[in-house]
C-alpha positions in Angstrom: 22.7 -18.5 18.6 20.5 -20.4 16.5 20.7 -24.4 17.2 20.5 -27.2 14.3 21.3 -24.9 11.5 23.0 -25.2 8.1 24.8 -22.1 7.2 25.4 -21.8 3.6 27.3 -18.7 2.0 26.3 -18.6 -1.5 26.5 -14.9 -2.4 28.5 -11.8 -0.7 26.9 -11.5 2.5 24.0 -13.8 1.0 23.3 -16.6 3.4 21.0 -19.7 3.1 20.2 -21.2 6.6 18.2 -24.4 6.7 16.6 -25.0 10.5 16.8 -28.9 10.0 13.4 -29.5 12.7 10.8 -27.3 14.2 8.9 -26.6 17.4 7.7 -29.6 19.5 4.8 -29.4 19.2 4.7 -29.8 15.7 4.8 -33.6 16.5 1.1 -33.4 17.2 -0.3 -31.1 14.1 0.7 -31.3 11.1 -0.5 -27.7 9.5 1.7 -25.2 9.4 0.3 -22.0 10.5 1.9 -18.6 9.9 0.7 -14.9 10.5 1.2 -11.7 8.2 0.7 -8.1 9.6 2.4 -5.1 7.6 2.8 -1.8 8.2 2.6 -1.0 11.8 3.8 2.9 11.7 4.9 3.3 15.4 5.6 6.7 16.1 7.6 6.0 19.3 7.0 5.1 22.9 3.9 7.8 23.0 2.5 5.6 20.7 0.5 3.9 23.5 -2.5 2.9 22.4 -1.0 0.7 19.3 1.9 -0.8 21.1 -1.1 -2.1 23.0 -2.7 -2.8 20.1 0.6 -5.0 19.7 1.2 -7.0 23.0 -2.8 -7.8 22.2 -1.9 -9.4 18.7 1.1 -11.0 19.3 -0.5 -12.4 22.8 -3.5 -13.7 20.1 -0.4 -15.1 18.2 0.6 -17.0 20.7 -2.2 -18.3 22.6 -3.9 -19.1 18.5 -0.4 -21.8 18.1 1.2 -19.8 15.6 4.1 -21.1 14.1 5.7 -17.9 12.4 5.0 -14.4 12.5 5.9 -12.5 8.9 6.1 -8.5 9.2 6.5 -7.4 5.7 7.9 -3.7 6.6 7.2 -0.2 7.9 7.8 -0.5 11.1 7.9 3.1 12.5 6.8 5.9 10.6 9.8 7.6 10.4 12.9 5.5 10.0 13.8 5.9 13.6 15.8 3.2 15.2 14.0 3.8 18.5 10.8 2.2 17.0 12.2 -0.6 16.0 13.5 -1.3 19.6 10.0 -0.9 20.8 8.6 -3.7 17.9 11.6 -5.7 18.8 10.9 -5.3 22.7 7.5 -6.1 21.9 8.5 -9.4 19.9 10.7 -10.0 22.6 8.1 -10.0 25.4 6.0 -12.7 23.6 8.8 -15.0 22.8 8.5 -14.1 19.4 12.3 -12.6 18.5 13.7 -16.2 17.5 15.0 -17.0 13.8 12.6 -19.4 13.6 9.2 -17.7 14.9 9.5 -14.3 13.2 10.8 -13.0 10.1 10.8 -9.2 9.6 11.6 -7.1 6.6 12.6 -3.3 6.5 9.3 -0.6 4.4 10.2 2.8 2.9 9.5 4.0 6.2 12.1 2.3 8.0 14.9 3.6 5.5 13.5 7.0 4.6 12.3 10.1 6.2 10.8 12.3 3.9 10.9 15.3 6.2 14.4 15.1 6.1 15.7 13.8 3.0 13.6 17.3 1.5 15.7 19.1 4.2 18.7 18.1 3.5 18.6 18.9 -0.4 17.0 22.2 0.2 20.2 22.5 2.5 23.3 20.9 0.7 21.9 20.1 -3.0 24.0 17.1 -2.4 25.0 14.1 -4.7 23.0 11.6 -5.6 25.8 9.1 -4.6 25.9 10.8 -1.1 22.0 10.1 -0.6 22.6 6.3 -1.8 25.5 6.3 0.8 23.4 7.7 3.5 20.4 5.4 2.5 22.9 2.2 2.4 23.9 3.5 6.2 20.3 2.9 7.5 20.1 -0.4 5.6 23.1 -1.9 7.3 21.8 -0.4 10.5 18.3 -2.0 10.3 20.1 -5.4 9.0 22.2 -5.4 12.2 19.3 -4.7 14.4 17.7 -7.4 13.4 20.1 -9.8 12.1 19.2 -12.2 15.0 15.9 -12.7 12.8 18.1 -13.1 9.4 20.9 -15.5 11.0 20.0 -16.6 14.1 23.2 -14.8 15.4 23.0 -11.8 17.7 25.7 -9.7 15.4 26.7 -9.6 12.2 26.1 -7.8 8.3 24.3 -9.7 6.6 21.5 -8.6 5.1 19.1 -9.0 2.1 18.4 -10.8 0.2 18.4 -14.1 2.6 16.6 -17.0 2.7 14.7 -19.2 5.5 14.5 -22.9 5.3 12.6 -24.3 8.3 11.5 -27.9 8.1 8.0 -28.9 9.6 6.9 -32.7 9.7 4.5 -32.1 7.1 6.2 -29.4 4.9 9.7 -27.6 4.2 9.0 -24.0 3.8 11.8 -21.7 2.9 10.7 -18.0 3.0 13.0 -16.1 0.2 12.8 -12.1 1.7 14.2 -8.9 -0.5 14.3 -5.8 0.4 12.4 -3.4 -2.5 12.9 0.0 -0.1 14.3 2.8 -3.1 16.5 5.3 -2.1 14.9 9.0 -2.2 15.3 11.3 -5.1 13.4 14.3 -6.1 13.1 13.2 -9.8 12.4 9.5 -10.0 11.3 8.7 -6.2 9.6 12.4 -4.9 7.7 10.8 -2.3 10.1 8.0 -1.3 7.7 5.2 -1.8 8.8 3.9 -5.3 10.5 0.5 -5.4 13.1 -1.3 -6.8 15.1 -4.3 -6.2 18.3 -4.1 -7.2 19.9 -6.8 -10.0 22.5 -7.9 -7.1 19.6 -9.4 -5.0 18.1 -10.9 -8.2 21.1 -11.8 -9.8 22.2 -13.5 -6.2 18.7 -15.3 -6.1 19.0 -16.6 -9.7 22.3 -18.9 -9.2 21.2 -22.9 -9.7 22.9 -23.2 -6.3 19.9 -21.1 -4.6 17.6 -22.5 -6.7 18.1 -26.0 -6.4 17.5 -26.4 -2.5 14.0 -24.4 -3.1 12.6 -26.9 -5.2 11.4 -29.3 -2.2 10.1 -26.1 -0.3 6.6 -24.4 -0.1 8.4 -21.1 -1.5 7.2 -17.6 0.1 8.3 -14.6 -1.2 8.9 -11.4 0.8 9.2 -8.0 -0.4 7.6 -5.0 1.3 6.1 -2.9 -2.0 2.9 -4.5 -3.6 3.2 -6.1 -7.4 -0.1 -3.9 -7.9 -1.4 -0.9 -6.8 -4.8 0.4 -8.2 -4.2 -0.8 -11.8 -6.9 1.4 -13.4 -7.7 3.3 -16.2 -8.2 6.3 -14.4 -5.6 8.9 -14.3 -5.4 9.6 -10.9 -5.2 6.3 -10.0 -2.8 5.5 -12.4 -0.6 9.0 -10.9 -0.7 7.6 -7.4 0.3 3.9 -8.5 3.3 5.7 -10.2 4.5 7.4 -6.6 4.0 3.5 -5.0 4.8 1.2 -7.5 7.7 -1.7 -7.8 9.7 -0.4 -10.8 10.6 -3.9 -11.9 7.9 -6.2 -10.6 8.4 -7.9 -14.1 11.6 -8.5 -13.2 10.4 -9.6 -9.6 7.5 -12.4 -11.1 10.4 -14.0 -13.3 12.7 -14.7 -10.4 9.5 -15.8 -7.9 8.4 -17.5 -11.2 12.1 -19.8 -11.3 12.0 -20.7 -7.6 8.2 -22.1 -8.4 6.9 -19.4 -5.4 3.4 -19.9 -4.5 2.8 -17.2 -2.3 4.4 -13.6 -1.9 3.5 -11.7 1.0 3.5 -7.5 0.9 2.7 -4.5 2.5 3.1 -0.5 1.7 -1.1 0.0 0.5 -2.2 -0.2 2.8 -5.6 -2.3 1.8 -6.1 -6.3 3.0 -6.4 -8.3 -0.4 -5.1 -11.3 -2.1 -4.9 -11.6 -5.7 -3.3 -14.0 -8.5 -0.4 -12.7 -10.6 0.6 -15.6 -13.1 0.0 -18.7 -10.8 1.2 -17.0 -8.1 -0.8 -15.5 -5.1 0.2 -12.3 -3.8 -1.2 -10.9 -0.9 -1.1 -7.7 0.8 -0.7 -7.1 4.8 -3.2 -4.2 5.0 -2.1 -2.0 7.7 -1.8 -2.6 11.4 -1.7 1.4 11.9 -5.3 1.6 10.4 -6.8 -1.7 11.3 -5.2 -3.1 14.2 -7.1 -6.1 15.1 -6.9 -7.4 11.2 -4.5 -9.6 9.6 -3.5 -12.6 7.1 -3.3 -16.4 8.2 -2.0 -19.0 6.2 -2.6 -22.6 7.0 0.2 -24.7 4.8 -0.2 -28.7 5.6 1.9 -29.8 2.4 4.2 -28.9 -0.2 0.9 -27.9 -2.4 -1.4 -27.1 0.1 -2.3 -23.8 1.7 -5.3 -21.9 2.6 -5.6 -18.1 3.4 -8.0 -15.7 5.1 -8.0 -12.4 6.5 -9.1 -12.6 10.3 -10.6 -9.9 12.7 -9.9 -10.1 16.2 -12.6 -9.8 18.5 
């Protein structure tokens, strides 16, 4: 149960919840710091060497004074729960599974499995309302797996969008997270890794009443598909950024654009980079499949103030 938080319902199972003060220890430094990994891929408990890779990194978390650990999706490789118990096991181990030290958000390959989404319409041919159905089943189930890290309750349905609010002595930061995971469909989403986010988390995020509270917070935005892809003139590139892109990233900039974001944090290409889109900096996780000893700090000491590398572990 989370302690010394405002719980505001402002949306069908759309929650606010404002941590009112931080760590200790934040008495004694005033800079914010907050880590960004993406796309881990586990491929179950065989997958040795890179949950090893990940009691290495989240020990460096720890031992570095990390305030907040961001996981911006992709998980396992193939939406199955039991990697997600060995991430959360892992996050556990370190001390890292608390509302206020972690915030995770589901990838297409926590909701999807190509394999068998293709097997199952070869099979049935079934409705497009029964895959959305089936796809909205994994949603919840990933949402109540985690919702210790969306609530700070051990049970429960909410789920995305949501929005943290954790006060720091030098600077309130509220991390605004959407899900942007597309269900599968042989026409408009063959490979299952086109995005979307759907006008009820927009249209939930849009409302004065969630606005207002975000406009004394360092805003960061979280969404696990990237606002750009290759970008190029070159057809292939242009075919590929088709099968990965965020359908309505315009859509996406206005609303980070309203609650005056200045960073949103991504994964799902897996390539380390920051770059500016209208005032606002995106950057991408890379992958901690390919590149395990990589990823993204972010040193905030004020409401205006933040500075950003990519670091390589030793």
């Amino acid at each position: 149960m989370l302690a010394n938080a405002v719980i505001k319902k402002m949306y069908r199972q759309f929650t606010v919840l404002e941590l009112k003060t931080a760590s200790q220890k934040k008495l004694i430094t005033e800079i914010v710091k907050i880590a960004h990994i993406s796309d881990l891929h586990i491929s179950g408990k065989q997958d040795r060497r890179q949950l090893g890779n990940l009691d290495r990194l989240f020990a460096h978390f720890n031992i570095a004074g990390f305030d907040h650990l961001v996981i911006s999706g992709d998980l396992s490789n193939s939406a199955n729960p039991e990697d997600w118990r060995l991430v959360r096991e892992k996050l556990e181990s370190h001390g890292l599974y608390q509302w206020d030290k972690t915030t995770v958000i589901a990838g297409n390959h926590d909701l999807i499995n190509l394999e068998e989404e293709l097997r199952f319409y070869n099979a049935l041919n079934p409705l497009p309302i029964l895959r959305q159905k089936s796809f909205d089943r994994k949603m919840a189930e990933f949402c109540a797996y985690f919702q210790e890290l969306i609530t700070g309750e051990e049970r429960g349905d909410n789920a995305f969008p949501f929005v943290k609010i954790i006060n720091y002595p030098s600077v309130k930061i509220a991390f605004v997270a959407l899900n942007s995971v597309y269900s599968w469909y042989p026409a408009d989403n063959p490979l299952g890794a086109r995005g979307v986010i759907n006008p009820g988390q927009l249209h939930a995020l849009s409302r004065e009443s969630v606005l207002a509270p975000l406009r004394e917070c360092f805003v960061i935005g979280l969404c696990h598909h990237a606002y750009r892809v290759y970008g190029t003139d070159s057809l292939i590139d242009q075919a590929f950024d088709w099968t990965m892109e965020l359908k309505n990233r315009e859509e996406f900039l206005v609303l980070m654009q309203a609650m005056h974001a200045k960073l949103v944090l991504h994964g799902h290409f897996h390539r380390f980079q920051s770059y500016m889109v209208s005032g606002i900096t995106f950057i991408n996780g890379g992958s901690f499949r390919y590149t395990p000893q990589r990823y993204s700090e972010l040193l905030v000491d004020g409401p205006e103030s933040c500075n950003q590398k990519f670091v390589m572990l030793d």
